[in-house]
C-alpha positions in Angstrom: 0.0 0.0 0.0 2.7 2.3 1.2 4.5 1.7 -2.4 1.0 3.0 -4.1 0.9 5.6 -2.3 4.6 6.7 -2.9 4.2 6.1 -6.6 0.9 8.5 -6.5 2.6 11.1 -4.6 5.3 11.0 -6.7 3.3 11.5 -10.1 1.0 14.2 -8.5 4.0 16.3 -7.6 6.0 15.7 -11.3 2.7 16.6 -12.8 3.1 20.0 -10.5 6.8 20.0 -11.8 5.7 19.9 -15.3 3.1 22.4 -14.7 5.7 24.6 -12.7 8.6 24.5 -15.4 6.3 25.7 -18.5 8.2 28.2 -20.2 6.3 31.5 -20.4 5.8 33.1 -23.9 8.4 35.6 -25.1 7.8 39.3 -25.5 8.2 38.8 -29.1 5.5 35.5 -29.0 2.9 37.3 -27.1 2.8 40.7 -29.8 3.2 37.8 -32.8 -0.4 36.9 -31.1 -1.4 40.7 -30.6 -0.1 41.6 -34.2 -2.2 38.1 -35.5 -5.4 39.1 -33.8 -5.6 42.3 -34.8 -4.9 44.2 -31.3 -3.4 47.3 -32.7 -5.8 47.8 -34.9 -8.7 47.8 -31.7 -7.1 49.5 -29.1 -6.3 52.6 -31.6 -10.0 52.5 -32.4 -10.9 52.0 -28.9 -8.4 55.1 -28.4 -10.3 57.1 -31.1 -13.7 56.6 -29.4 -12.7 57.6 -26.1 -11.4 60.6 -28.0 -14.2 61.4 -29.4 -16.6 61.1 -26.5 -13.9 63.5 -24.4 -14.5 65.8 -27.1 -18.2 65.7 -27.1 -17.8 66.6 -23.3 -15.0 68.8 -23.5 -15.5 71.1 -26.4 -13.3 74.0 -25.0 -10.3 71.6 -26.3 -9.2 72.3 -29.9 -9.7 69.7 -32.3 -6.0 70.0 -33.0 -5.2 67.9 -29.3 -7.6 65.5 -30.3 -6.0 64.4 -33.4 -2.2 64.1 -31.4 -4.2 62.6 -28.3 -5.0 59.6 -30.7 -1.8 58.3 -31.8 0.0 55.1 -32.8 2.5 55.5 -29.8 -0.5 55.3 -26.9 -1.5 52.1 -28.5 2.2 50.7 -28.5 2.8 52.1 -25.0 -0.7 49.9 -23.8 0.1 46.7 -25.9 3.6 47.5 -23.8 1.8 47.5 -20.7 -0.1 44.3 -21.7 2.1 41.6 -22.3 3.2 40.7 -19.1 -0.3 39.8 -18.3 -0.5 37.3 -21.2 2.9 36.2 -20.0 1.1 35.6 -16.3 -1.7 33.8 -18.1 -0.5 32.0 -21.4 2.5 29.7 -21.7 4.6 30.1 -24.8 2.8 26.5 -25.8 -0.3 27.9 -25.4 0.7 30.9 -27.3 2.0 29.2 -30.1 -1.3 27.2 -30.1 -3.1 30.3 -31.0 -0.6 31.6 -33.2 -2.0 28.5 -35.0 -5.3 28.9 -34.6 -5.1 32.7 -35.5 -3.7 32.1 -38.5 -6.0 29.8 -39.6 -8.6 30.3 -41.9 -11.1 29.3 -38.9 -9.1 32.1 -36.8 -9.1 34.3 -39.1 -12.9 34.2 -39.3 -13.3 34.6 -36.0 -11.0 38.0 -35.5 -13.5 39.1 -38.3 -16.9 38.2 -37.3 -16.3 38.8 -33.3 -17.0 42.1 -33.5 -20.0 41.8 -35.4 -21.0 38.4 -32.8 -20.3 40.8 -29.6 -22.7 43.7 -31.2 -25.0 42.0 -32.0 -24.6 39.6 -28.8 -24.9 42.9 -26.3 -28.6 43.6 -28.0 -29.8 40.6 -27.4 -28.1 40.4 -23.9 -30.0 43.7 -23.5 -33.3 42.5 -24.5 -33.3 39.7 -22.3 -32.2 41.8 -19.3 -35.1 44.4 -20.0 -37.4 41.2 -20.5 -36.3 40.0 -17.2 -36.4 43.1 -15.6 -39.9 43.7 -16.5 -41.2 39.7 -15.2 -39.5 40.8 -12.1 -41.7 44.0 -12.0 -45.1 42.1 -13.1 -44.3 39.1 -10.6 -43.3 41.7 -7.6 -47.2 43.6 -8.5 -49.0 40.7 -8.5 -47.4 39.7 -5.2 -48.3 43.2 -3.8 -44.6 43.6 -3.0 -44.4 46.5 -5.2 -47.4 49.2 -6.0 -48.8 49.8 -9.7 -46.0 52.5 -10.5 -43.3 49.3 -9.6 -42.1 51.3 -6.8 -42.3 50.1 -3.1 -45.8 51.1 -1.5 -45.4 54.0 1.3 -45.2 52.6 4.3 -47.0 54.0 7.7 -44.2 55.3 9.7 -43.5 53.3 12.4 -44.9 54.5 16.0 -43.0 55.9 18.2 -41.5 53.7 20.9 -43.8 54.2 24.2 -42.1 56.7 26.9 -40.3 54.6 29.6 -42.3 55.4 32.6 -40.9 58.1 35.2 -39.3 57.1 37.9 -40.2 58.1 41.2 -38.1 60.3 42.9 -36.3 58.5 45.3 -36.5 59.8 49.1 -33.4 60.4 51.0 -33.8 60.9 54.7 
């Protein structure tokens, strides 16, 4: 029994090993990934619309900041900021993995249609959570938990604790 165990033991703790000594993807293997997927290309558009809604609210800035605030250089300095995180997440196996995949005509498709999927994806998500929201409404009504408006009904203010009654003076003699 003892050996069985020992041999168990021992495999659990390579397998740990193994998991332990995976080489993490390189700088230049994590922005092959970014550069395959199309990264640049979102975050400078992601850049652009955030521009663009600062502008809406800040319209005392000259158009002239806007157009050096969106830049190629803020995107590299964020892809810059994000590789270690796929370094904490990805090995370079896994990287290489989707390298493959991304290359692929499958992973190709999918860079191209996501955005389109996650559009249209969020109005549907939206429907439903208005759908729900409203079943929740209805539901609480009929229950009488909430009043016709779907707010909670007024309630009577609660009395006022009763006065403690006085105590007698004490006599001292």
């Amino acid at each position: 029994m003892r050996k069985w165990t020992g041999i168990a033991v021992g495999l659990a703790l390579a397998g740990c090993a193994g998991q332990a000594l995976a080489a993490p993807p390189s700088e230049q293997q994590v922005r092959q990934l970014m550069d395959a997927v199309g990264m640049g290309r979102m975050l400078s558009a992601m850049n652009g619309q955030m521009a663009a809604v600062m502008q809406k609210s800040l319209p005392c800035v000259p158009a002239s900041y806007w157009q050096g605030f969106v830049d190629a250089n803020a995107t590299n300095q964020l892809i810059s900021r994000m590789v270690p995180v796929y370094q904490k997440h990805f090995t370079a196996e896994d990287i290489d993995g989707l390298l493959t995949f991304y290359k692929s005509p499958l992973g190709q498709k999918v860079i191209t249609q996501m955005p389109a999927t996650m559009s249209e994806g969020m109005v549907v998500g939206q429907a439903w959570g208005r759908e729900r929201g409203e079943q929740m409404i209805s539901q609480l009504r009929t229950q009488g938990t909430l009043n016709a408006q779907g707010q909670c009904p007024a309630t009577a203010p609660a009395a006022a604790p009763a006065a403690a009654p006085a105590k007698a003076p004490s006599k001292k003699k």
